[in-house]
N, C-alpha and C positions, 0 to 999 in steps of 0.2 A: 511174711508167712501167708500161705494161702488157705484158701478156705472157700466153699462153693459159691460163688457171687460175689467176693469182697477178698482184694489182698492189700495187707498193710505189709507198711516196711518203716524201715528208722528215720526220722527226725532229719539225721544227717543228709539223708539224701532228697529233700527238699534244700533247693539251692536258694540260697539270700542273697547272693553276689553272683557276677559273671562267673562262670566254672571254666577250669579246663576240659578241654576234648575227650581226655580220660578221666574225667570224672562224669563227666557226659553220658560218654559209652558204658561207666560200670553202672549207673543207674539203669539205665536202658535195658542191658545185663540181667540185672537184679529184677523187673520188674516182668520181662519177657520169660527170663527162668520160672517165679513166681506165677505165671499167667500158665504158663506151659504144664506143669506141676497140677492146676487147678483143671485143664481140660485132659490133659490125658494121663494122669496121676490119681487123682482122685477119681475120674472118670471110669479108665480102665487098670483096675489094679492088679497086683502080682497076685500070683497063685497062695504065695507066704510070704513072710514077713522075709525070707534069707534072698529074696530076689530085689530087695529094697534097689539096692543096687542101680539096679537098671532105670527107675523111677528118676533116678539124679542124672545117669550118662545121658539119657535121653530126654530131659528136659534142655541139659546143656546145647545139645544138639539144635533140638528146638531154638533155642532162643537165638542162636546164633544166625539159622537159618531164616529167622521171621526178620532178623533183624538187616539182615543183605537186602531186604524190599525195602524197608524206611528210607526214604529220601521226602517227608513235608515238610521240613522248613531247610534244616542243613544235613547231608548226607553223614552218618556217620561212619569213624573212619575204616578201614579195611575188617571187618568181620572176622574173618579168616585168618588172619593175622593174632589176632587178639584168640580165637578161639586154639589155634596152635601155640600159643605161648601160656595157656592154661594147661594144656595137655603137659607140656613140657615139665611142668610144676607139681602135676600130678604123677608124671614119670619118676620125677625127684624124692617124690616124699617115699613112694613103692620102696625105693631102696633103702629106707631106716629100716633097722628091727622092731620099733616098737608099731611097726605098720600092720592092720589086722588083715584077715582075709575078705576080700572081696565077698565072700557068700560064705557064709558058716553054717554052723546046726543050730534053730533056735528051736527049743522044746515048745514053748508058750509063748502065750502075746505077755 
């Protein structure tokens, strides 16, 4: 979760052992998304609450983007890769019924 100057995350993803690559990356993921959220999330917000929306595609974006420059110790692996097989999951789930709309009427906070 982020917050202006401090993001925390879960327990789990402090590693105590050697990790796999993909758990590597989903930290990375996780904390770049979070980082991203705090600077231009919180920084610059939607007009309303029904645009929320866009707060999350474009953190996604973000982190993905920040993270094709990381290369100080070991390169993480294809970026792009990883950020198209999330889209794909997200295309997946669009097609249940019990999936809501992308931007609805929210009367009040």
């Amino acid at each position: 979760m982020e917050h202006p100057g401090c993001v925390t995350f879960h327990e789990a993803l402090v590693f105590k052992q050697k990790e796999t690559e993909k758990r590597r990356n989903r930290r990375a993921v996780t904390i770049t998304h979070e980082l991203a959220h705090m600077w231009f999330g919180n920084l610059v917000t939607m007009e309303w609450w029904n645009d929320l929306w866009l707060n999350e595609s474009f953190a996604d974006f973000i982190c993905y983007l920040s993270l094709t420059k990381y290369t100080i110790k070991k390169p993480l692996y294809n970026q792009w890769v990883d950020f198209n097989d999330s889209k794909q999951w997200g295309y997946q789930e669009d097609c249940h019924t019990t999936t809501h709309p992308i931007a609805g009427p929210i009367a009040d906070t």
